[in-house]
N, C-alpha and C positions, 0 to 999 in steps of 0.2 A: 658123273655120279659123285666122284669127290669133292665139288663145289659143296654138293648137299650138304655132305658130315663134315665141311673142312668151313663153312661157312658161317660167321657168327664168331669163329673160337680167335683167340690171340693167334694165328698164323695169318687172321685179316685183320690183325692189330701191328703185326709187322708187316704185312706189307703196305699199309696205309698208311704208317708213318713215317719209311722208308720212301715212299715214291712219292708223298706229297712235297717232304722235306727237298728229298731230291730234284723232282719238276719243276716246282713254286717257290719254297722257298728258297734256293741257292739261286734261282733266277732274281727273285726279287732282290736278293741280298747282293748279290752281283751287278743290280742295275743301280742298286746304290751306292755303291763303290764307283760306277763308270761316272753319273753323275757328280758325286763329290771331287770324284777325279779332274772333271771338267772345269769347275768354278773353283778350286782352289788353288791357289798362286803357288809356284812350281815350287818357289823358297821353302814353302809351309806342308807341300805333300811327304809323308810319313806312310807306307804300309804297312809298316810293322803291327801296329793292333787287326787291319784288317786279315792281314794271312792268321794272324793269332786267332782270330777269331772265326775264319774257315777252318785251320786246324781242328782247335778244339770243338765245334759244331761238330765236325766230320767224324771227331773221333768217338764222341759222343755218342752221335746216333750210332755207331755200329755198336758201340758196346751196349745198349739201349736191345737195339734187335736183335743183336747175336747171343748176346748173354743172358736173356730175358726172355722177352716177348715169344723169339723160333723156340725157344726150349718147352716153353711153357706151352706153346701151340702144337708142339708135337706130342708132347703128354694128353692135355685134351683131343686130341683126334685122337690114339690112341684109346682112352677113355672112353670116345663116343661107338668107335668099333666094337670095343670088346662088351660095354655095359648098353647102351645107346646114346641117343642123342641128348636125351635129359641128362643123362648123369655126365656129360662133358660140363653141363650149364650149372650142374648145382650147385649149392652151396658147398656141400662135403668136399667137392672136389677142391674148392678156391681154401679152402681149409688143409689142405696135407703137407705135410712140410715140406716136401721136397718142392712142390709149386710156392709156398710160401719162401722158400728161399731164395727162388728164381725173382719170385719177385720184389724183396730185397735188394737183390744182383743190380737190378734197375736202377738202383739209386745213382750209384756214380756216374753213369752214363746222360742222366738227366741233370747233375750235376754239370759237367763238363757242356753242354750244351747251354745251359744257364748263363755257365762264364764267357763261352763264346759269344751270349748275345749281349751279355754285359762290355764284353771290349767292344763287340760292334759299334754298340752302344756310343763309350768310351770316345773311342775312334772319328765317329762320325760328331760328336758336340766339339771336339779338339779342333776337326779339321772346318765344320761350320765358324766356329771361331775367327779361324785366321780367315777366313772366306770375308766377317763382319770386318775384322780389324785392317782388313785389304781395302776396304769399299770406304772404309771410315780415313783414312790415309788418302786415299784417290780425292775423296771429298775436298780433306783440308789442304794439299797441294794445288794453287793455281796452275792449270796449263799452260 
């Protein structure tokens, strides 16, 4: 019966973003790293943006769901209990300041996640690089 009243509201906005992030995306971003890992010459491997770049994902997302999204979905459920299920969804609701603040809160957390994919980013053209300027080397050295 709580799926009912608890479905729809930002407590399925945190946990969508949280376990997608978690499942999918940390796999993906991990199979990237193994791969880069692979073809770039041992001289030229650097992890430092990539853990930077876990870090700040990581920290990210919780301050995202912890600060944010669970507050705000327990106010609406909340809401939907005491008023019903309309008035979790309305407007009036997404308008109170204290939900308004929450979701302000948001910002830095989407913020830091930003920059994590920006190093990833970063990270991954650096180490493609040396990946080119390895093969471009091998090229012009006779065997």
């Amino acid at each position: 019966m709580l799926n009912y009243y608890e479905h729809g509201t930002y407590l399925t906005l945190a946990h969508s973003h949280a376990a997608t992030f978690g499942a999918f995306g940390l796999l993906a971003l991990g199979l990237g790293v193994y791969i880069l890992r692979v073809v770039t010459p041992e001289a030229a491997w650097d992890p430092t943006w990539f853990r930077r770049s876990f870090r700040l994902s990581n920290v990210g997302l919780t301050v995202m769901v912890v600060g944010s999204l669970l507050p705000v979905g327990f106010l609406q459920l909340e809401t939907v209990y005491e008023e019903g299920f309309a008035a979790g969804r309305d407007l009036d609701f997404h308008e109170r300041p204290l939900v308004q603040t929450f979701s302000w809160a948001r910002l830095p957390g989407d913020g830091l996640v930003i920059c994590g994919a920006l190093s990833f980013t970063a990270a991954a053209i650096s180490h493609l690089r040396a990946v080119e300027s390895d093969e471009a080397d091998s090229r012009a050295t006779p065997a």
